[in-house]
PDB file of N, CA, C and O in Angstrom:
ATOM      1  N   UNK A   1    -172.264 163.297 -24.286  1.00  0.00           N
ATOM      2  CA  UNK A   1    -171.529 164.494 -23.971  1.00  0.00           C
ATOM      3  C   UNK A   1    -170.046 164.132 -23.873  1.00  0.00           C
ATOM      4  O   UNK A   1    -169.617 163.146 -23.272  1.00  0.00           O
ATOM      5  N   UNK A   2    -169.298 165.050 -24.538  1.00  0.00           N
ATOM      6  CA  UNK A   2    -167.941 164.651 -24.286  1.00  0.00           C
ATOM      7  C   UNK A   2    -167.025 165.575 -23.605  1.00  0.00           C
ATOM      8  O   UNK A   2    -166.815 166.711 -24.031  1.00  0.00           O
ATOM      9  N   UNK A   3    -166.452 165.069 -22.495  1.00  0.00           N
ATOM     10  CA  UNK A   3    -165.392 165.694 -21.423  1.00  0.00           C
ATOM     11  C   UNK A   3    -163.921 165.881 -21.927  1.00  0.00           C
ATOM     12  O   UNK A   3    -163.493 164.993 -22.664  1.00  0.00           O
ATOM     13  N   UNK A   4    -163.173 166.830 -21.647  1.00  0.00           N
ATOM     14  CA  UNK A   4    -161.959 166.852 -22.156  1.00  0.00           C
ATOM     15  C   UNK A   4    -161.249 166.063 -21.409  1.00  0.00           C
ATOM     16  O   UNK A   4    -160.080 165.971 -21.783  1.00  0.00           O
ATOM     17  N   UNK A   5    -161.592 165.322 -20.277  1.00  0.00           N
ATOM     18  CA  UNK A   5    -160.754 164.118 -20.110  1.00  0.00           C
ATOM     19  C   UNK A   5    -161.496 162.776 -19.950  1.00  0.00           C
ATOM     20  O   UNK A   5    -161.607 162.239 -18.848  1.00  0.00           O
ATOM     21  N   UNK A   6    -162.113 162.134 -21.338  1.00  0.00           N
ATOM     22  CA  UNK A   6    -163.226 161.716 -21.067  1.00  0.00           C
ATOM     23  C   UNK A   6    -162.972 160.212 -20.457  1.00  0.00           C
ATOM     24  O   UNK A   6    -163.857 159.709 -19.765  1.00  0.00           O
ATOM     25  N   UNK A   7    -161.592 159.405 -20.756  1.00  0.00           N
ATOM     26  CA  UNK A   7    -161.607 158.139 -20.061  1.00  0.00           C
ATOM     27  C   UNK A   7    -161.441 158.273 -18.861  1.00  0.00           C
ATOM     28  O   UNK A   7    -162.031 157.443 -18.170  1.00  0.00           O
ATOM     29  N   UNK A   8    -160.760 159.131 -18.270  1.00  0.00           N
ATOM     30  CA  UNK A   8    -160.147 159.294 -16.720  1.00  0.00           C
ATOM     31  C   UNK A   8    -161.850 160.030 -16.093  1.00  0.00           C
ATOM     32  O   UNK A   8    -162.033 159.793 -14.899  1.00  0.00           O
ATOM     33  N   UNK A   9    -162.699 160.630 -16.609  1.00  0.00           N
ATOM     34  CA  UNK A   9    -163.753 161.201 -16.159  1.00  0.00           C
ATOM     35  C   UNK A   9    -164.663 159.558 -16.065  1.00  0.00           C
ATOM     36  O   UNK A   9    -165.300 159.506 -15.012  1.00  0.00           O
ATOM     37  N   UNK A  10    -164.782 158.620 -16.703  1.00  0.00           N
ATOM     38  CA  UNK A  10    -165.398 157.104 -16.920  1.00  0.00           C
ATOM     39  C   UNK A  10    -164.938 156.659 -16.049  1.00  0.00           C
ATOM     40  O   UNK A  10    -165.736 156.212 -15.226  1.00  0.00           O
ATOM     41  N   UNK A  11    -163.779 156.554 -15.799  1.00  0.00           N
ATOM     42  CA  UNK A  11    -163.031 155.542 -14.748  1.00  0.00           C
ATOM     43  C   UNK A  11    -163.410 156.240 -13.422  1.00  0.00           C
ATOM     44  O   UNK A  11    -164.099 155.605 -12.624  1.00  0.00           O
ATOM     45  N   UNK A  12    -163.050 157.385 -13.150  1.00  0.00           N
ATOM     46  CA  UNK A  12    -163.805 157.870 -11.705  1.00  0.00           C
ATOM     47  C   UNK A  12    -165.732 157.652 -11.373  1.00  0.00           C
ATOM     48  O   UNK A  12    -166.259 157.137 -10.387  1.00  0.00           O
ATOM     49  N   UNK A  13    -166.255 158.131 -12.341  1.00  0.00           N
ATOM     50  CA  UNK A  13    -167.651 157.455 -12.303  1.00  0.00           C
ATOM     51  C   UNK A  13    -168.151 156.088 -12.045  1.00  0.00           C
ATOM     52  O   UNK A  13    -169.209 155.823 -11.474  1.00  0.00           O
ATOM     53  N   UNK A  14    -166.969 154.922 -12.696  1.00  0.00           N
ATOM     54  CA  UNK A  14    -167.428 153.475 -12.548  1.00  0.00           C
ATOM     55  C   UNK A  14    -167.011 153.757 -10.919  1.00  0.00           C
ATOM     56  O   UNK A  14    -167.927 153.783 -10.097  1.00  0.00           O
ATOM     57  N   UNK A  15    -165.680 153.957 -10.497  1.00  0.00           N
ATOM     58  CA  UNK A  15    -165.093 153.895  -8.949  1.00  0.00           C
ATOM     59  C   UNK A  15    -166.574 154.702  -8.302  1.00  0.00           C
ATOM     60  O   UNK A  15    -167.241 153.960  -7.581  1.00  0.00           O
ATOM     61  N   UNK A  16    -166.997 155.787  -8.450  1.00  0.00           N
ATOM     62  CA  UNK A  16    -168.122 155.986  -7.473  1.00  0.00           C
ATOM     63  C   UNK A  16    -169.391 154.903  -7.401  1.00  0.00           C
ATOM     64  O   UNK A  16    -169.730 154.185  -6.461  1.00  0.00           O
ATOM     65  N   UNK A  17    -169.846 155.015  -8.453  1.00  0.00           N
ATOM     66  CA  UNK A  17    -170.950 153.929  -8.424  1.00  0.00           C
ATOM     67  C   UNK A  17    -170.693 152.232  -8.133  1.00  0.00           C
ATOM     68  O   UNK A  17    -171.601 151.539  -7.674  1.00  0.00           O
ATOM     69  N   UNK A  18    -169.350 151.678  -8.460  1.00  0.00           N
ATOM     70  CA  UNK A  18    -168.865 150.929  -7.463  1.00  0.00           C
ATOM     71  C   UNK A  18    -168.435 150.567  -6.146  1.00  0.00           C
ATOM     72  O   UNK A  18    -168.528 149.416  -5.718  1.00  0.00           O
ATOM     73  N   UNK A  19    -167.936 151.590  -5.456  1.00  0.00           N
ATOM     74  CA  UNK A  19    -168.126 152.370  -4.000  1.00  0.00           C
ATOM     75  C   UNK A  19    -169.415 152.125  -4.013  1.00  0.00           C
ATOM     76  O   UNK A  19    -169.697 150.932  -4.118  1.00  0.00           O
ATOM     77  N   UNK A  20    -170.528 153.066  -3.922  1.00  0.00           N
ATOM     78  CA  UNK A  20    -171.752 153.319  -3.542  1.00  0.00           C
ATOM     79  C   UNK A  20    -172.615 151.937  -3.313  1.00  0.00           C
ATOM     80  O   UNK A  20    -173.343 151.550  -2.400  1.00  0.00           O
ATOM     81  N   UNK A  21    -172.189 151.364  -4.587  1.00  0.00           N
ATOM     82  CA  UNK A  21    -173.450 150.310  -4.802  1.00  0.00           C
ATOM     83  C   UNK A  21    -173.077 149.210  -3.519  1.00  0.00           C
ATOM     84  O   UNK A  21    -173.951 148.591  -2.912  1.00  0.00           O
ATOM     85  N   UNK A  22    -171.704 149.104  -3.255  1.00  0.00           N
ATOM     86  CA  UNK A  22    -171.360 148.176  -2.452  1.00  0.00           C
ATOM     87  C   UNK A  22    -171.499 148.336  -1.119  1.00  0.00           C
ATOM     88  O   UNK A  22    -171.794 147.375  -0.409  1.00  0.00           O
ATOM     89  N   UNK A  23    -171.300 149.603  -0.609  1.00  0.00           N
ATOM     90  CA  UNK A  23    -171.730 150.102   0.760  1.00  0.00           C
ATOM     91  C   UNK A  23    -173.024 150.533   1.115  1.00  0.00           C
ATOM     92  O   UNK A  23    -173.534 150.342   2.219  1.00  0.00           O
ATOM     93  N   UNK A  24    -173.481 151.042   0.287  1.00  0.00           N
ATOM     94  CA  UNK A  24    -175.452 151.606   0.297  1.00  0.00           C
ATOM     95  C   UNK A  24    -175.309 152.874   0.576  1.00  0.00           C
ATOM     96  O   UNK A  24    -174.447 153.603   0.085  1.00  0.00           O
ATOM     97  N   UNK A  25    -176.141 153.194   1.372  1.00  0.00           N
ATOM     98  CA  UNK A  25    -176.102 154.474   2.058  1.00  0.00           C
ATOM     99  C   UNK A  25    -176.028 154.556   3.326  1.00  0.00           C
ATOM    100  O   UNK A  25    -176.052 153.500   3.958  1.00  0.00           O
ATOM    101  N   UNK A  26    -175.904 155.999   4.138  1.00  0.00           N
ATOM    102  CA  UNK A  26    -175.872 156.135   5.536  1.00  0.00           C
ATOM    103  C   UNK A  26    -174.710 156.200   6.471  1.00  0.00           C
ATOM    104  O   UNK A  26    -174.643 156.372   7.688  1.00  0.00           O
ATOM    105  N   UNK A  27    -173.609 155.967   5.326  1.00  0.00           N
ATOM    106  CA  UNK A  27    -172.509 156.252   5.986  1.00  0.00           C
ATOM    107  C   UNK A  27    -171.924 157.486   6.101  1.00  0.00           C
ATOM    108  O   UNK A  27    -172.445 158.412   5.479  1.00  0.00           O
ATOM    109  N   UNK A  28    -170.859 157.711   6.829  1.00  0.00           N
ATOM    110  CA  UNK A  28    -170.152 159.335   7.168  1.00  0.00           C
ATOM    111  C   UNK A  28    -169.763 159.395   5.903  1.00  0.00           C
ATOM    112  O   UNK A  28    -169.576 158.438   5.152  1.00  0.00           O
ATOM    113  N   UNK A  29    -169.579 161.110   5.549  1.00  0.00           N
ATOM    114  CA  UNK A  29    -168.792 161.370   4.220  1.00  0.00           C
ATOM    115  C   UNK A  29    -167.224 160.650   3.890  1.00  0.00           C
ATOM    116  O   UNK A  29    -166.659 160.265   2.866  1.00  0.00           O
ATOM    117  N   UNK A  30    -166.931 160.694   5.121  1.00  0.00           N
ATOM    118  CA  UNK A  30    -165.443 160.157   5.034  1.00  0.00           C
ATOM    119  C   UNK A  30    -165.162 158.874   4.907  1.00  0.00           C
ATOM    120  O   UNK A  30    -164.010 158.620   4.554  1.00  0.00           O
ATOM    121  N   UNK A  31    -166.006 157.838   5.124  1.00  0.00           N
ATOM    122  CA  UNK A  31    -166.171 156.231   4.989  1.00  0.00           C
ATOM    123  C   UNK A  31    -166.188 156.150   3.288  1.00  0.00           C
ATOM    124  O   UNK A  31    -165.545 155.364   2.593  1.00  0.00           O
ATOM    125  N   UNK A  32    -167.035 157.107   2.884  1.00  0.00           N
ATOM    126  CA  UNK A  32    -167.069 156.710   1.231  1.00  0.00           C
ATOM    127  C   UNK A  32    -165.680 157.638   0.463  1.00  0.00           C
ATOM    128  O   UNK A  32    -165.359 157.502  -0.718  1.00  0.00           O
ATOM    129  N   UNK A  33    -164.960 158.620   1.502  1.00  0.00           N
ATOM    130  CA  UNK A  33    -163.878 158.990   0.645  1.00  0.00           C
ATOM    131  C   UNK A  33    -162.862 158.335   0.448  1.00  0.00           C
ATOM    132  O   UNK A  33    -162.118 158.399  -0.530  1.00  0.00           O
ATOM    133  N   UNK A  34    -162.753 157.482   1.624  1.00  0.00           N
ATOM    134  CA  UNK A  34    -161.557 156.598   1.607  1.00  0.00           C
ATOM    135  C   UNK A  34    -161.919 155.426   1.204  1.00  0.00           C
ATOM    136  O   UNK A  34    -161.014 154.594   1.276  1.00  0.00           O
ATOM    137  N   UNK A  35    -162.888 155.059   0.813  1.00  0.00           N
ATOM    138  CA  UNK A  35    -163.255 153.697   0.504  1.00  0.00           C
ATOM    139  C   UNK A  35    -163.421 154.060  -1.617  1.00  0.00           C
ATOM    140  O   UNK A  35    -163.494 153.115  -2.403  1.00  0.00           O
ATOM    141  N   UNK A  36    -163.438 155.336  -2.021  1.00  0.00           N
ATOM    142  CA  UNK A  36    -163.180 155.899  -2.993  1.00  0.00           C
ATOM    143  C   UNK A  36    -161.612 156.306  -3.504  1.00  0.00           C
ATOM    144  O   UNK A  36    -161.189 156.618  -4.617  1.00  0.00           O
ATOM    145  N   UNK A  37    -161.144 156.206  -2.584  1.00  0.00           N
ATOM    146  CA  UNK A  37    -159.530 156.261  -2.754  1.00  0.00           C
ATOM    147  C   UNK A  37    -159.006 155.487  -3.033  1.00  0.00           C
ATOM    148  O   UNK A  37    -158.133 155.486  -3.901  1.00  0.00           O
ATOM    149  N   UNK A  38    -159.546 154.149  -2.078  1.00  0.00           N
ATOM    150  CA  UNK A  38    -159.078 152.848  -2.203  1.00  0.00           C
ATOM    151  C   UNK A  38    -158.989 152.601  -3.812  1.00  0.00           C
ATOM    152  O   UNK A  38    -158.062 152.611  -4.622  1.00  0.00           O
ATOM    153  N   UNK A  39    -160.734 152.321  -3.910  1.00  0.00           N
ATOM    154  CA  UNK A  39    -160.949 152.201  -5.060  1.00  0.00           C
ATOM    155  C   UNK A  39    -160.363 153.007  -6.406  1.00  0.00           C
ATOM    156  O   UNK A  39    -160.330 152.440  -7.498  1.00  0.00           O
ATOM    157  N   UNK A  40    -160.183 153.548  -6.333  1.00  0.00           N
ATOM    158  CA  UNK A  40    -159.229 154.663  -7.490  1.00  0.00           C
ATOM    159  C   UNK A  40    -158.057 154.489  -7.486  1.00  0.00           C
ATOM    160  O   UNK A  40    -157.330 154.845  -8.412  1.00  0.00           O
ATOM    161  N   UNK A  41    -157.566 153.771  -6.196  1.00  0.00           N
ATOM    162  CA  UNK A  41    -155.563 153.485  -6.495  1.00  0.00           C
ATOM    163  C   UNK A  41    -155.088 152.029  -6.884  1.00  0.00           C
ATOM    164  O   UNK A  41    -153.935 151.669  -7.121  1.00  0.00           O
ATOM    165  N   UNK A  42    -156.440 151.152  -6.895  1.00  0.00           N
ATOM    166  CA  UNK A  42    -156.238 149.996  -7.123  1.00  0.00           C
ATOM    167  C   UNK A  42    -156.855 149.890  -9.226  1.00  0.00           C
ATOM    168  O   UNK A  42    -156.791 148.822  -9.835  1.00  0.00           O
TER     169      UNK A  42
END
């Protein structure tokens, strides 16, 4: 399927599932937003 912004739509997907995989689950929503921010400005 192709997105009209399809590298910047890839690059946010690797940052979630990189987030995720590294923390697990069970945390507050806000632990994975900022730990998703992180990840997205670096």
């Amino acid at each position: 399927m192709a997105y009209l912004h399809q590298e910047l739509t890839d690059q946010v997907i690797k940052a979630f599932y990189k987030v995720y995989n590294t923390l697990g689950f069970g945390f507050l929503e806000r632990v994975y937003q900022n730990a998703l921010f992180i990840e997205l400005r670096n």
